[in-house]
N, C-alpha and C positions, 0 to 999 in steps of 0.2 A: 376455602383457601388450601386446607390441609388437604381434600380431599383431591385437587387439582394438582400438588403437587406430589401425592401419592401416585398418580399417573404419569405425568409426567416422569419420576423415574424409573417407571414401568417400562417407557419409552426409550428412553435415554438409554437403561441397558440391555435392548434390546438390540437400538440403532450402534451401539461404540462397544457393548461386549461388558470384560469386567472394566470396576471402576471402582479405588479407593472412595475409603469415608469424606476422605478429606478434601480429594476434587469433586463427588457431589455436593458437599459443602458449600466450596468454593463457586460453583454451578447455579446452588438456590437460594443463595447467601445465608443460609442456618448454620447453626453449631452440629458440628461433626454426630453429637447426645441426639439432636433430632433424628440426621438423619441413620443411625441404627435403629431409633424408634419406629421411622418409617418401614424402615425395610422389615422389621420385628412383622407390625402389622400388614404389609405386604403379603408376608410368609403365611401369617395366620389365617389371611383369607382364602390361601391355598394357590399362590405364586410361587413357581418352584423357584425361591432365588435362595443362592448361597454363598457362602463368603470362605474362601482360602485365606491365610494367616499367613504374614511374612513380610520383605519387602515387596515383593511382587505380586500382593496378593491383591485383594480386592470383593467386591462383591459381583456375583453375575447371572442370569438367566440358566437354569438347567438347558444343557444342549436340544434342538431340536423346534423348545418353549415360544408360541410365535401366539402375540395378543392379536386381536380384532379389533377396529376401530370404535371402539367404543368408549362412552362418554365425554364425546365431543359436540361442543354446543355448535347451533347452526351457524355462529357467527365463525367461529374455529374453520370449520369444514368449509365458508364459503370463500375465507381469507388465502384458504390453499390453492382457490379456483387463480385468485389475483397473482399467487407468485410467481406462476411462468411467464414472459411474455412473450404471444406468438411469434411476432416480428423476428425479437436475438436470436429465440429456441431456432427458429431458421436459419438464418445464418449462421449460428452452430454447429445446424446440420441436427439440429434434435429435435427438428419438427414431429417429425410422427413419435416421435417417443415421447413429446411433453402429450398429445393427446391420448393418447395410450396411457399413460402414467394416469391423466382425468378421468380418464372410463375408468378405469381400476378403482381407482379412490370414493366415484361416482356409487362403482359395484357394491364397494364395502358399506359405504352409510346404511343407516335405516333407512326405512322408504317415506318416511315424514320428515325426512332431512335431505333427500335427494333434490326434490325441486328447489328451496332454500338454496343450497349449494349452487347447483345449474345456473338459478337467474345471479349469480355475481357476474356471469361472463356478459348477457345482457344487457347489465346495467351499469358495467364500468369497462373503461378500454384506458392503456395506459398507451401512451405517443410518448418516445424518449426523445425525437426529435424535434429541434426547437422551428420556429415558423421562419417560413422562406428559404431552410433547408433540405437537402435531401440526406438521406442517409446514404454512408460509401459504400461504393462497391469492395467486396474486402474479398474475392475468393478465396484467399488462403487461410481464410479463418474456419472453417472447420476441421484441416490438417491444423493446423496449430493447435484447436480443442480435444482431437484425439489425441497429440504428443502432450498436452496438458494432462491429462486424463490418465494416460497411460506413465507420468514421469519419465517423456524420454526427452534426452537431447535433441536441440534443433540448429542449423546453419540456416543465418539470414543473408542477403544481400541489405543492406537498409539503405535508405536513403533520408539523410536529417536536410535541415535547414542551408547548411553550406558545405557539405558534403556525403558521399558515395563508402559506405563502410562495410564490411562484411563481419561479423559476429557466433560464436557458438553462444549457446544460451541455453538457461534451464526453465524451462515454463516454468513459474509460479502463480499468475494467474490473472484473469482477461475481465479488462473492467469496458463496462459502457458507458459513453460521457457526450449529449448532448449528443446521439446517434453517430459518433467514434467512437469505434472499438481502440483498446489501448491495452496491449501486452505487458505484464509486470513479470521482468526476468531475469535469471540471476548471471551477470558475466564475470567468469572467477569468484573473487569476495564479495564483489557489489551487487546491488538490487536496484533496477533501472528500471522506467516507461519506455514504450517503443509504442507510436502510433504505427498497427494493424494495418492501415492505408498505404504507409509510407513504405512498406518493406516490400520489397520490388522480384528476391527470390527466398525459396524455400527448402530444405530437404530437412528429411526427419530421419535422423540417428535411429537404428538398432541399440543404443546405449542406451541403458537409463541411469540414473540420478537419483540419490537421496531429497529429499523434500526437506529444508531444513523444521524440524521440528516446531519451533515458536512461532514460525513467520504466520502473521496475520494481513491479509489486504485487505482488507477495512481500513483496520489502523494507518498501514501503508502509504494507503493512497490519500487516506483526509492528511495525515502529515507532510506526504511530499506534494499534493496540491497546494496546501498552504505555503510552504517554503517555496512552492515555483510563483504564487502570485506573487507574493513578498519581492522575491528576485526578479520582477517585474519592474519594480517602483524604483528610478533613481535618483528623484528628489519630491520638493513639494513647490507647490505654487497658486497663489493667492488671488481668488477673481472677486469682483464682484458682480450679483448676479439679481434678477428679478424673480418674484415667483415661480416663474414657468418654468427659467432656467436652473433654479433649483431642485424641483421636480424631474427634472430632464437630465441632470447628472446622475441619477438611479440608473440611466443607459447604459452609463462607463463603467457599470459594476457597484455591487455590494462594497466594498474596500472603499470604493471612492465615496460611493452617496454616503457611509456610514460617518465617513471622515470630515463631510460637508455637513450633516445634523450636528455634529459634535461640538466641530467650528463656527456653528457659523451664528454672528454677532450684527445688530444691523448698523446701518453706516448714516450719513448727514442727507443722503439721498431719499428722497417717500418712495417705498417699494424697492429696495434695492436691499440683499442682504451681502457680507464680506465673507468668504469661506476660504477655508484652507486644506487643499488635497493632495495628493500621494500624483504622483505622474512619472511616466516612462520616459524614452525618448525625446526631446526638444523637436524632431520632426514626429512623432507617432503623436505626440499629446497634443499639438497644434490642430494636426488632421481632423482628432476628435473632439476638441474645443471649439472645432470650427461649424459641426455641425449644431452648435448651440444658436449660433447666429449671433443678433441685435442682443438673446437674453443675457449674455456674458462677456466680463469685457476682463482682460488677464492684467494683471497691475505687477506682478512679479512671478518669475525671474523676468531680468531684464531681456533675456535672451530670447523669452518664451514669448514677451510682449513683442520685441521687434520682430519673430518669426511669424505673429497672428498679423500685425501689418503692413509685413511684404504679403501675404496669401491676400490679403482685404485689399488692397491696390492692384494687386495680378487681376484678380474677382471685379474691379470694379474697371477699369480699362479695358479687360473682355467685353463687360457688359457696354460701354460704351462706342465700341467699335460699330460704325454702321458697313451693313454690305450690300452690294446692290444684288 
């Protein structure tokens, strides 16, 4: 363990420069006491690192000081092969530089860990596209990747939902979500999503932008997807459903099936269970309720009942129409 994490800050000040006790600390979760012990023994084994005294100080790599890839397990080296994936690196426009980046990394192993590495590409392929879709066409996404890259300003045209908007923005950074690309940027004080697809023009500023400091998109974005399912839901409503159709509510999302195992209670019917779920729209949740069929039958809101019985009467006078 020790020995892993002896390396690892081999690394780490190699990749970021100097770095206080107390943010690698906070980095490999030890007490600030380990990690000078580390660095103590770092040093002894003849890693030029050393530490400037102050507020600004920190410890860092003698200039120049650049390790070899070494003492990394095949499993390490092969998980590197996994983290680009061809497909985005393209539409980035980083195609040839992720393979490039592989050969290099390829170069540096030992050569008993070379093939190891190689067959990950082999034996796993990641698809970020979900089935029966395509992925968009996004040209402007790798000018948007360079003014990401670079911190510069950009001028969008966008196009949302019910309207045509134009925007300055600061690239903060570009997520992929079920083969949509989705821009996270900053307008004024706010920090927004812009679907990549939707934005219709482009020009990239000669200005650049500070990068706010703390901002993390990780965080960002599991926080403001959560709040945007949430603000999905405008109330709840109560079906009762047969096996299948309980199974089959896992369609309309994680939120809802979760919501249905939670609730759900069985009723005076053989085979039939009572659940209680989160729903949008009174016309959106109909739509998708209806794809349940015979398995689900809505008992409240009342609104949402009579709206499944006008579709099931429309549905059934269709069906009955003869033509010649």
């Amino acid at each position: 363990m020790r020995a892993s994490r002896l390396l690892s800050i081999l690394m780490l000040l190699q990749a970021r420069g100097r770095m206080s006790a107390n943010a690698m600390a906070r980095e490999f979760g030890v007490s600030v006491r380990t990690i000078y012990r580390d660095v103590d023994e770092l040093s002894a084994s003849g890693v030029p690192v050393y530490a400037d005294k102050g507020r600004a100080g920190g410890f860092q790599l003698l200039d120049g000081y650049r390790t070899q890839l070494t003492g990394m397990t095949p499993q390490e080296a092969g998980s590197l092969f996994l983290a680009g994936i061809p497909g985005p690196a393209a539409e980035l426009g980083k195609g040839e530089q992720l393979r490039a980046a592989q050969l290099k990394l390829l170069a540096a192993l030992p050569r008993q860990m070379q093939a190891d590495a190689h067959s990950s590409g082999a034996r796993f392929h990641l698809d970020p596209v979900g089935w029966f879709k395509g992925a968009e066409q996004v040209e402007l996404l790798p000018a948007i990747a360079d003014a990401l890259w670079s911190d510069r300003l950009i001028a969008v045209r966008y196009k949302s939902w019910n309207e045509t908007v134009e925007r300055k923005l600061a690239p903060l950074g570009l997520v992929l979500k079920s083969g949509a690309w989705y821009l996270v940027a900053q307008a004024d004080k706010s920090v927004r999503t812009y679907r990549v697809g939707s934005i219709q023009q482009l020009s990239v500023s000669e200005t650049s932008f500070k990068r706010p400091a703390k901002f993390d998109l990780a965080k960002f974005w599991n926080e403001s997807s959560r709040r945007f399912e949430q603000s999905l839901f405008r109330g709840e409503a109560v079906l009762d459903v047969t096996e299948k159709g309980l199974r089959s509510l896992s369609f309309l999302g994680p939120i809802v099936a979760t919501a249905a195992q939670k609730s759900a209670t069985p009723t005076s019917r053989p085979g039939w269970t009572r659940v209680t779920i989160p729903i949008e729209t009174i016309e959106y949740s109909s739509g998708e309720l209806l794809k349940l069929g015979a398995a689900a039958e809505v008992l409240e809101p009342t609104e949402l009942r009579e709206r499944m019985r006008h579709l099931t009467q429309e549905l059934a006078a269709l069906y009955q129409q003869r033509h010649d």
